[in-house]
C-alpha positions as YAML, in Angstrom:
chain: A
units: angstrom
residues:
- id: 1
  name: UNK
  ca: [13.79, -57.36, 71.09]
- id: 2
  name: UNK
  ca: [14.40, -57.44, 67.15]
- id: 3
  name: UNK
  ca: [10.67, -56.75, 66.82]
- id: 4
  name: UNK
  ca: [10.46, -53.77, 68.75]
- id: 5
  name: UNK
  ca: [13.44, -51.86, 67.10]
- id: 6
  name: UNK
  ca: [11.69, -52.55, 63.90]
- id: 7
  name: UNK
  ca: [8.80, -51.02, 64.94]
- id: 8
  name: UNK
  ca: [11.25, -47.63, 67.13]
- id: 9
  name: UNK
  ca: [13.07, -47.47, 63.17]
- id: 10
  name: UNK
  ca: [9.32, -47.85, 61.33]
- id: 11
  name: UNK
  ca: [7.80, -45.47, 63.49]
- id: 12
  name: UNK
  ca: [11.00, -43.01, 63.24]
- id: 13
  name: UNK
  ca: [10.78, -43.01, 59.47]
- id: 14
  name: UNK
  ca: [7.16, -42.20, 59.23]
- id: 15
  name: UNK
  ca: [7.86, -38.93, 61.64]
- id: 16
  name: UNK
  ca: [10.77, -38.12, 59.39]
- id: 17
  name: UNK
  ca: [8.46, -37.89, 56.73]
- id: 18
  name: UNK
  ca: [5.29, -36.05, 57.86]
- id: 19
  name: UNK
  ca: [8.52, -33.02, 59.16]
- id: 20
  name: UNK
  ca: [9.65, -33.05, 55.73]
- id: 21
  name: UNK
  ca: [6.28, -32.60, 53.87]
- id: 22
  name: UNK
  ca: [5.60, -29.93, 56.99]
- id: 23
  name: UNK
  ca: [9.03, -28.19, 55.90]
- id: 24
  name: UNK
  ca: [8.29, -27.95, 52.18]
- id: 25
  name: UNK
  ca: [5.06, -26.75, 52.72]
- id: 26
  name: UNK
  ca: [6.00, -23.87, 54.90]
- id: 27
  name: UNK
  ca: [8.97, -23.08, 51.89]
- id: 28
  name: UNK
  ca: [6.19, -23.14, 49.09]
- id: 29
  name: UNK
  ca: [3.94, -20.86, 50.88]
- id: 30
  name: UNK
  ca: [6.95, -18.09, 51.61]
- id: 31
  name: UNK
  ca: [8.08, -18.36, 48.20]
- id: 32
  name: UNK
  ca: [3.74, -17.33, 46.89]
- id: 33
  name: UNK
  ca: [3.75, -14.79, 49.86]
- id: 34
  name: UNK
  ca: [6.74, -13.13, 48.39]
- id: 35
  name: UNK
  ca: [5.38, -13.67, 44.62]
- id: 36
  name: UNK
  ca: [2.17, -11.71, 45.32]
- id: 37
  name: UNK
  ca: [2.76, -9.03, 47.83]
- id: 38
  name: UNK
  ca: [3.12, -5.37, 46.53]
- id: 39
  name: UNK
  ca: [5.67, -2.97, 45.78]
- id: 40
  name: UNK
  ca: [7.10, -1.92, 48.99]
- id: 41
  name: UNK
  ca: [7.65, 0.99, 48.29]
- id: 42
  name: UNK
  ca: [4.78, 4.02, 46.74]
- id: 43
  name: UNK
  ca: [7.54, 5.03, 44.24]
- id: 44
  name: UNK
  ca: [6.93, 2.04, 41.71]
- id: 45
  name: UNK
  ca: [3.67, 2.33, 41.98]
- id: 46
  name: UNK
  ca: [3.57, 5.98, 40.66]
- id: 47
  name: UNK
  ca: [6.19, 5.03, 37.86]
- id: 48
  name: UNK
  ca: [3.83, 2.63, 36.67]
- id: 49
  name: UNK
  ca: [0.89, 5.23, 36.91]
- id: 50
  name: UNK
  ca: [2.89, 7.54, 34.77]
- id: 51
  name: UNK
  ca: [4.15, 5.26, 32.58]
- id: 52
  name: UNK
  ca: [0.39, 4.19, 31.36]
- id: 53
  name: UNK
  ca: [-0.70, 7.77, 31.40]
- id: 54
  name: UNK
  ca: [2.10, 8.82, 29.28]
- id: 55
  name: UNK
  ca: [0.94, 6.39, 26.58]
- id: 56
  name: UNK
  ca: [-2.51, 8.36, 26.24]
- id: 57
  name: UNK
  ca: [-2.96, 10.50, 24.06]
- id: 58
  name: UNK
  ca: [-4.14, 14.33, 25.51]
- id: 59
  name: UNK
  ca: [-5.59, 17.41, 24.41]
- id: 60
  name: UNK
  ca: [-8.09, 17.30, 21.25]
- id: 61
  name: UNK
  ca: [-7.13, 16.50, 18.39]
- id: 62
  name: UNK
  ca: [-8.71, 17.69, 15.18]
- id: 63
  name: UNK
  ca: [-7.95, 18.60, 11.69]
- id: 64
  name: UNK
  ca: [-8.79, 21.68, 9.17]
- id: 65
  name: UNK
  ca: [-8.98, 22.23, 5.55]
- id: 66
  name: UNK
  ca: [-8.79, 25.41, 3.94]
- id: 67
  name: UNK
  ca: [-9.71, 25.59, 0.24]
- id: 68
  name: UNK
  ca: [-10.35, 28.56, -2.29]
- id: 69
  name: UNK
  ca: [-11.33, 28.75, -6.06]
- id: 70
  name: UNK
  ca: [-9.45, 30.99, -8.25]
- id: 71
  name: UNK
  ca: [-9.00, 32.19, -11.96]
- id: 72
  name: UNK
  ca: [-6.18, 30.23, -13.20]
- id: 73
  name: UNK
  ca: [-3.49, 33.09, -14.93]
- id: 74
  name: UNK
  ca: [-1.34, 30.19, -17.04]
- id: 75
  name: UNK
  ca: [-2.10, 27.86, -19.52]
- id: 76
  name: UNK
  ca: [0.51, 25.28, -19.51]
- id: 77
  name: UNK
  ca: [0.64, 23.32, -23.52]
- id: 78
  name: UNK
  ca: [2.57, 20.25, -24.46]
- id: 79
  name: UNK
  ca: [2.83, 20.26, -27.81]
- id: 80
  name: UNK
  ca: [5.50, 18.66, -30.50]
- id: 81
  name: UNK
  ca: [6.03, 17.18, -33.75]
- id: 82
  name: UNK
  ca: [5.98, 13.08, -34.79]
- id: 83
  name: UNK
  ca: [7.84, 12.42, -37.96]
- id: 84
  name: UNK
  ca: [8.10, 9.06, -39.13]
- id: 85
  name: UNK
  ca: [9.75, 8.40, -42.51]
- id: 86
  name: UNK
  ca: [12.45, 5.33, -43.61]
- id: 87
  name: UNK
  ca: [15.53, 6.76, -42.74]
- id: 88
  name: UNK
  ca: [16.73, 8.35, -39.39]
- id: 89
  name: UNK
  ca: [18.72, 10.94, -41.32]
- id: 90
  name: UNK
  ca: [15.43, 12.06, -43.00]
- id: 91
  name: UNK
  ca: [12.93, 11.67, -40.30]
- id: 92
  name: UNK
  ca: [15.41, 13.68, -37.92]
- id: 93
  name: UNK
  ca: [15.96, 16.68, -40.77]
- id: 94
  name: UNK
  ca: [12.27, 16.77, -41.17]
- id: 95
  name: UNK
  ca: [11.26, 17.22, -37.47]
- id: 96
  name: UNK
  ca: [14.03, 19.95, -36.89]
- id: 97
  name: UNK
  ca: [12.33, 21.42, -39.57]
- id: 98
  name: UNK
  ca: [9.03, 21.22, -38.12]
- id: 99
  name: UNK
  ca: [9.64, 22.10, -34.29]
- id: 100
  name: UNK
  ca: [11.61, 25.12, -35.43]
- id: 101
  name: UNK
  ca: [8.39, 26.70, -37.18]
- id: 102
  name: UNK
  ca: [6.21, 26.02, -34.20]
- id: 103
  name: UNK
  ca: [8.62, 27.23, -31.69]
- id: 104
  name: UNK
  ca: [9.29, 30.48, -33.88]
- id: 105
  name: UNK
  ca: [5.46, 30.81, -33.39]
- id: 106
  name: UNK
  ca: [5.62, 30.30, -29.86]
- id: 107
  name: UNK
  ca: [7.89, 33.36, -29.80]
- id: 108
  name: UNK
  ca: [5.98, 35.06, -32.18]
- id: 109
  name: UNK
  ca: [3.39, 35.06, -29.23]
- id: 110
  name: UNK
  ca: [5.45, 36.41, -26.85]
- id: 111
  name: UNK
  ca: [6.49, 33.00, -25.05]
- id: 112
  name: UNK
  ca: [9.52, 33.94, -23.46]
- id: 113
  name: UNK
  ca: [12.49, 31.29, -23.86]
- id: 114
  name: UNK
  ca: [12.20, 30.22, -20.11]
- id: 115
  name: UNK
  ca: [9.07, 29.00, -20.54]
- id: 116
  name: UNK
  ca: [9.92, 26.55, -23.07]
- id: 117
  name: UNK
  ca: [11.23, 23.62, -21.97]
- id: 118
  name: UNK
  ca: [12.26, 20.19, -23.89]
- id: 119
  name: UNK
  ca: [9.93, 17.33, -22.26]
- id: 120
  name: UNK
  ca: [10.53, 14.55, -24.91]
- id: 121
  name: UNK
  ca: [12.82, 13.43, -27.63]
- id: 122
  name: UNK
  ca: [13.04, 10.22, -28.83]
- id: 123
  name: UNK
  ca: [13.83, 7.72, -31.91]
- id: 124
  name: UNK
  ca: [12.41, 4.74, -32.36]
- id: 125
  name: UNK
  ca: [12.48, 2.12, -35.06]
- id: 126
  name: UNK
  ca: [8.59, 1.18, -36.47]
- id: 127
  name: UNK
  ca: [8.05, -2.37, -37.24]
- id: 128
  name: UNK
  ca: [5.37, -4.24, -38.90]
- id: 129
  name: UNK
  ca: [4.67, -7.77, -38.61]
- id: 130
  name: UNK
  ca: [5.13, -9.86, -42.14]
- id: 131
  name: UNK
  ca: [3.09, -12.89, -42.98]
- id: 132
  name: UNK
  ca: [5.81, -13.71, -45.86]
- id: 133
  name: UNK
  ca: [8.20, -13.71, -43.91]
- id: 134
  name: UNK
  ca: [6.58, -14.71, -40.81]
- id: 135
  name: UNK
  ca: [9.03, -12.10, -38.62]
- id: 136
  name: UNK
  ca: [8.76, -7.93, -38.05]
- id: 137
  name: UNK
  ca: [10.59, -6.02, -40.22]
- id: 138
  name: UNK
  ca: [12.29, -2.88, -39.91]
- id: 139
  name: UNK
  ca: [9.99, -0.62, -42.62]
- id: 140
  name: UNK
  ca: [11.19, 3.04, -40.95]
- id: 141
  name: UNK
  ca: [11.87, 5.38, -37.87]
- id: 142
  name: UNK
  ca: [10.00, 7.67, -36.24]
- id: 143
  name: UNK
  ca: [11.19, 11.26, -34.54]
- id: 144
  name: UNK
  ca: [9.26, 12.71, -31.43]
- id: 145
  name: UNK
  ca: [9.86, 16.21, -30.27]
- id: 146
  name: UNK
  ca: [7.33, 17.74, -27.30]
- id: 147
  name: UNK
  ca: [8.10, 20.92, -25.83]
- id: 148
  name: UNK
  ca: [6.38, 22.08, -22.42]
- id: 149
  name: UNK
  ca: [5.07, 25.67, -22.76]
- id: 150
  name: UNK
  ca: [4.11, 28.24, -20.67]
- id: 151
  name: UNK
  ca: [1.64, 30.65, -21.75]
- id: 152
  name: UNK
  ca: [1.15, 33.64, -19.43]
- id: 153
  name: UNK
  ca: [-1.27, 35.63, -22.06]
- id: 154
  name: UNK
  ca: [-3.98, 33.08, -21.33]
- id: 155
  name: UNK
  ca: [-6.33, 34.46, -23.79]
- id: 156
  name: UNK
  ca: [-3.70, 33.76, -26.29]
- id: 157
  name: UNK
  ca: [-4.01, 30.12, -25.79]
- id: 158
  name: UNK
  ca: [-6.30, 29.36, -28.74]
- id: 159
  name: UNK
  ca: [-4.37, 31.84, -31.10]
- id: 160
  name: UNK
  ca: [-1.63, 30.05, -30.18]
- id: 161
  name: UNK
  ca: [-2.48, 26.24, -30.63]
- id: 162
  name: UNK
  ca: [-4.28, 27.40, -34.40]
- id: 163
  name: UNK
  ca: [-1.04, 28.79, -34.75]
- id: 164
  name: UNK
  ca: [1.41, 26.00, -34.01]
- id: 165
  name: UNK
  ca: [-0.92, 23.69, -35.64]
- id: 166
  name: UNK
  ca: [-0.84, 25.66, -39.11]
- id: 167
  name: UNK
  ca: [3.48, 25.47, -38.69]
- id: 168
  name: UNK
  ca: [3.30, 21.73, -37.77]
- id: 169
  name: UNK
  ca: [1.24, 20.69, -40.57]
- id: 170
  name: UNK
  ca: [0.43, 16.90, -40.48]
- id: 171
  name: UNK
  ca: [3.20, 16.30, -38.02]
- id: 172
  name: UNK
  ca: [1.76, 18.72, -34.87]
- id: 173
  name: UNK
  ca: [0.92, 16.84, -31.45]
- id: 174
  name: UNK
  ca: [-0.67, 18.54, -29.01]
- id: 175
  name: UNK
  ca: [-0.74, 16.24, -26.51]
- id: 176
  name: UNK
  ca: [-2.40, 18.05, -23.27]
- id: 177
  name: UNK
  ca: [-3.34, 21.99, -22.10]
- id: 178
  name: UNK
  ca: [-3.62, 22.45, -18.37]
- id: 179
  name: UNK
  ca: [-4.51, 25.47, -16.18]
- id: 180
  name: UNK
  ca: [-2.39, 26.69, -13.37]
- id: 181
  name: UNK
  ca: [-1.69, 30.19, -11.29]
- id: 182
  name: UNK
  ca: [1.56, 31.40, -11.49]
- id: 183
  name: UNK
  ca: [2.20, 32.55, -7.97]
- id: 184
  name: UNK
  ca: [0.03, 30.57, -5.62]
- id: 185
  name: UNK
  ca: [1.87, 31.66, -2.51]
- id: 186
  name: UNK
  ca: [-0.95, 34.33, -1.81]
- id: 187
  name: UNK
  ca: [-3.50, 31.80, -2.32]
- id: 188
  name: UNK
  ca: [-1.71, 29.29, -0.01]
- id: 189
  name: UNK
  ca: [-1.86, 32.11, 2.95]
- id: 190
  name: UNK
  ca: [-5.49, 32.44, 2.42]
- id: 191
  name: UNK
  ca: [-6.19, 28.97, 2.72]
- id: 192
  name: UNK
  ca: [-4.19, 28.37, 5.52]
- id: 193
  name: UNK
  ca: [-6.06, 30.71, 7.65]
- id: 194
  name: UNK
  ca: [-9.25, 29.28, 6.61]
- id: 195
  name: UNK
  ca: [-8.12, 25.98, 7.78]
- id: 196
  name: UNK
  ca: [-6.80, 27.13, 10.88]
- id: 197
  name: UNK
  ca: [-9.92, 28.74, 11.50]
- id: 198
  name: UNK
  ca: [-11.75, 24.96, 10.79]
- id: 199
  name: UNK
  ca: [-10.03, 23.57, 12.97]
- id: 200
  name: UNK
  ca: [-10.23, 25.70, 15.87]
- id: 201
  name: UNK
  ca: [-14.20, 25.59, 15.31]
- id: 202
  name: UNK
  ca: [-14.54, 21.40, 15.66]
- id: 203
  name: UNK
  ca: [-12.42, 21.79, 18.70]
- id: 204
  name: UNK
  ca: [-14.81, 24.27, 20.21]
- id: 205
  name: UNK
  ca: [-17.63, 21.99, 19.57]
- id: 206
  name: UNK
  ca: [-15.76, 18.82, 20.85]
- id: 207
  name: UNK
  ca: [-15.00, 21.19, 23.93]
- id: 208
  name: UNK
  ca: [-18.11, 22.16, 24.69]
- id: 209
  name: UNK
  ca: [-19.23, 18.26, 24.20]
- id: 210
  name: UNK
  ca: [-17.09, 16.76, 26.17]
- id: 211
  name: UNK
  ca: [-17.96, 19.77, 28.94]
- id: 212
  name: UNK
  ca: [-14.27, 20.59, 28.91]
- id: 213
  name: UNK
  ca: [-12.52, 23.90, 28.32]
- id: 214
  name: UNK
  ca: [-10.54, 25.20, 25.53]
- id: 215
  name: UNK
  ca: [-6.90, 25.77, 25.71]
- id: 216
  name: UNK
  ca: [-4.35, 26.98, 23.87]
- id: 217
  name: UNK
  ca: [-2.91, 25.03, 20.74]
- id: 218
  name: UNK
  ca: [0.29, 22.68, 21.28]
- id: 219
  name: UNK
  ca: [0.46, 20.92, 18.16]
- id: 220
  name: UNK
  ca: [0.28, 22.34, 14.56]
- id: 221
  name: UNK
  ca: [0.65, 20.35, 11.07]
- id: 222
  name: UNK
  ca: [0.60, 21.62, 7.86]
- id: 223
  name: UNK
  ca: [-0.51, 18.03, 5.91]
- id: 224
  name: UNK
  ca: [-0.13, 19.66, 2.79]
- id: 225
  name: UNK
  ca: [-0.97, 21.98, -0.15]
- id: 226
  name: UNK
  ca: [-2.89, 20.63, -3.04]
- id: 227
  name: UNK
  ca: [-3.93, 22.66, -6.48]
- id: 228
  name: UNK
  ca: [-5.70, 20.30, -8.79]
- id: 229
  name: UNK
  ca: [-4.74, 20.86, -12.45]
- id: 230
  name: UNK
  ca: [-7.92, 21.68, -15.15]
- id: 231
  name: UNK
  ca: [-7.25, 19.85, -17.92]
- id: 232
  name: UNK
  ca: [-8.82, 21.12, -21.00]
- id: 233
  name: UNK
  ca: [-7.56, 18.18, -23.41]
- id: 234
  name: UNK
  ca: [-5.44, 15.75, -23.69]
- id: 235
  name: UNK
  ca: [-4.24, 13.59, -26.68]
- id: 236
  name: UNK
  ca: [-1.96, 11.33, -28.41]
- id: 237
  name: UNK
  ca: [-2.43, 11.78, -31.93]
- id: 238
  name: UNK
  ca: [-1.31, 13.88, -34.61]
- id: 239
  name: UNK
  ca: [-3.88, 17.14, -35.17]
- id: 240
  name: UNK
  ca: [-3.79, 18.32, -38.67]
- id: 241
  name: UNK
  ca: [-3.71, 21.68, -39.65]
- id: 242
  name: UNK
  ca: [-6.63, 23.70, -38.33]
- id: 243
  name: UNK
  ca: [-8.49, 26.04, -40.52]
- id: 244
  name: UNK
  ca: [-11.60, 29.04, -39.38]
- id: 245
  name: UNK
  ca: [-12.69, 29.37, -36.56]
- id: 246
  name: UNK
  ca: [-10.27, 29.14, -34.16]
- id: 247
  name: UNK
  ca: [-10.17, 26.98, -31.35]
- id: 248
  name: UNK
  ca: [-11.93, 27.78, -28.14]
- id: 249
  name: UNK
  ca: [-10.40, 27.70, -25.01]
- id: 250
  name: UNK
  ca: [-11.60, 28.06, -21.50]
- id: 251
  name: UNK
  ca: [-9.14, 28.08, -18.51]
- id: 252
  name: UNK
  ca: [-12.72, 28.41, -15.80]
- id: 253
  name: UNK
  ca: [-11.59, 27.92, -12.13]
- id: 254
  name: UNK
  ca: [-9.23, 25.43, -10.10]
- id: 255
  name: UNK
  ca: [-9.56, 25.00, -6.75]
- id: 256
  name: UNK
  ca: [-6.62, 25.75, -3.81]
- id: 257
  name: UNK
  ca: [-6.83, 23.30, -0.74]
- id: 258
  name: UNK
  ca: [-4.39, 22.83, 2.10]
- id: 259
  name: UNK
  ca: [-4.99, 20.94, 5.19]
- id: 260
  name: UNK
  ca: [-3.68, 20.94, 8.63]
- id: 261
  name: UNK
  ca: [-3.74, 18.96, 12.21]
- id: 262
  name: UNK
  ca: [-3.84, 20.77, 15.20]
- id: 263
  name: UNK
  ca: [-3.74, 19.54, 19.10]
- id: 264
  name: UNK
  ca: [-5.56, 21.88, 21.39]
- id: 265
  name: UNK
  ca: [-4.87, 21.72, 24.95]
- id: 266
  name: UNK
  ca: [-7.38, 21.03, 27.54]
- id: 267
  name: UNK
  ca: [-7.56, 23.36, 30.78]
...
């Protein structure tokens, strides 16, 4: 009797466990049915679609450049005096002195009192190292006065420099002369419309290409405007005072550019 209910209770046990494993494996595969099966309904499917398509870009894209060469009409000097002497007072006294001759020929010239404007002053102590004493000392101070000038006479530019140079005497720096025009706004139109027209001709040619048609513009960027400075020289040093001939200056040609991106549509 106590054998057979052992083996009712063994038996039972073993059919307990087979239903169990039976169980979970019908839960596991419901749970992965429900994990994999699509969207039920078409609505988040064409979210998603338009979601990725959004992120593309569309249309072709392409930029222009626009550039022109032109006569420059300025000449833009920065010039000024360098006095160095042992006293501030002194040093100071003599490059007032100084600037106020070659300013006075400035106006001489016709350089109007706009175009004159104060770039630089500065005093500074000048030292010099001493073996004796095995430290710098303190043996004077020098005085720097530049003035930026705008010359709108360009062919006075040489007359002008042999001119300030003969008032500055030994103390004259002429540090740089650049070229510029003085109303590039016409210039800027020009170019504009030549970069415009750039750009529309790569994006006919990537049209035609890509066997697509041509639409209408839906994105325009200016990038930006760019007129490179000629520099005719440029210096640190003190010039001394220039005697016959004068000095030749050429102003030659600088070149306008100005870029822009444009997005044409695609029909």
């Amino acid at each position: 009797m106590r054998m057979r209910t052992a083996r009712w209770q063994l038996n039972n046990r073993k059919s307990l466990f087979v239903l169990a494993a039976v169980l979970m494996a019908v839960a596991f595969g419901a749970v992965g049915c429900e994990t994999l099966s699509p969207p039920s309904s078409s609505s988040g499917a064409s979210s998603l679609a338009g979601g990725i398509f959004n992120q593309q870009n569309t249309g072709i894209w392409v930029s222009g450049e626009g550039k022109i060469s032109v006569i420059p009409d300025v000449a833009v000097l920065s010039l000024g005096v360098e006095v160095q002497s042992s006293s501030v007072a002194e040093a100071q006294s003599y490059a007032a002195a100084t600037m106020t001759a070659v300013v006075n020929e400035l106006d001489n010239f016709g350089v109007a009192e706009k175009d004159i404007k104060t770039s630089q002053f500065s005093i500074t102590p000048v030292r010099r190292w001493s073996e004796k004493d095995g430290r710098e000392i303190l043996i004077g101070y020098r005085v720097t006065n530049t003035v930026t000038a705008r010359v709108r006479s360009i062919d006075d530019t040489g007359a002008i420099i042999d001119a300030a140079a003969r008032a500055g005497g030994d103390y004259i720096v002429i540090r740089s002369i650049s070229f510029t025009v003085d109303e590039p706004s016409a210039y800027y139109e020009e170019a504009r419309e030549l970069a415009m027209a750039d750009a529309k001709a790569k994006a006919k040619q990537l049209a035609k290409l890509g066997d697509v048609k041509l639409g209408k513009p839906i994105f325009i960027n200016e990038t930006g405007a760019y007129m490179p400075v000629a520099r005719e020289f440029y210096g640190e040093a003190a010039m001394p005072a220039l005697a016959a001939p004068s000095t030749p200056i050429s102003a030659g040609e600088t070149e306008i550019r100005l870029s822009v991106q444009v997005v044409y549509s695609i029909e």
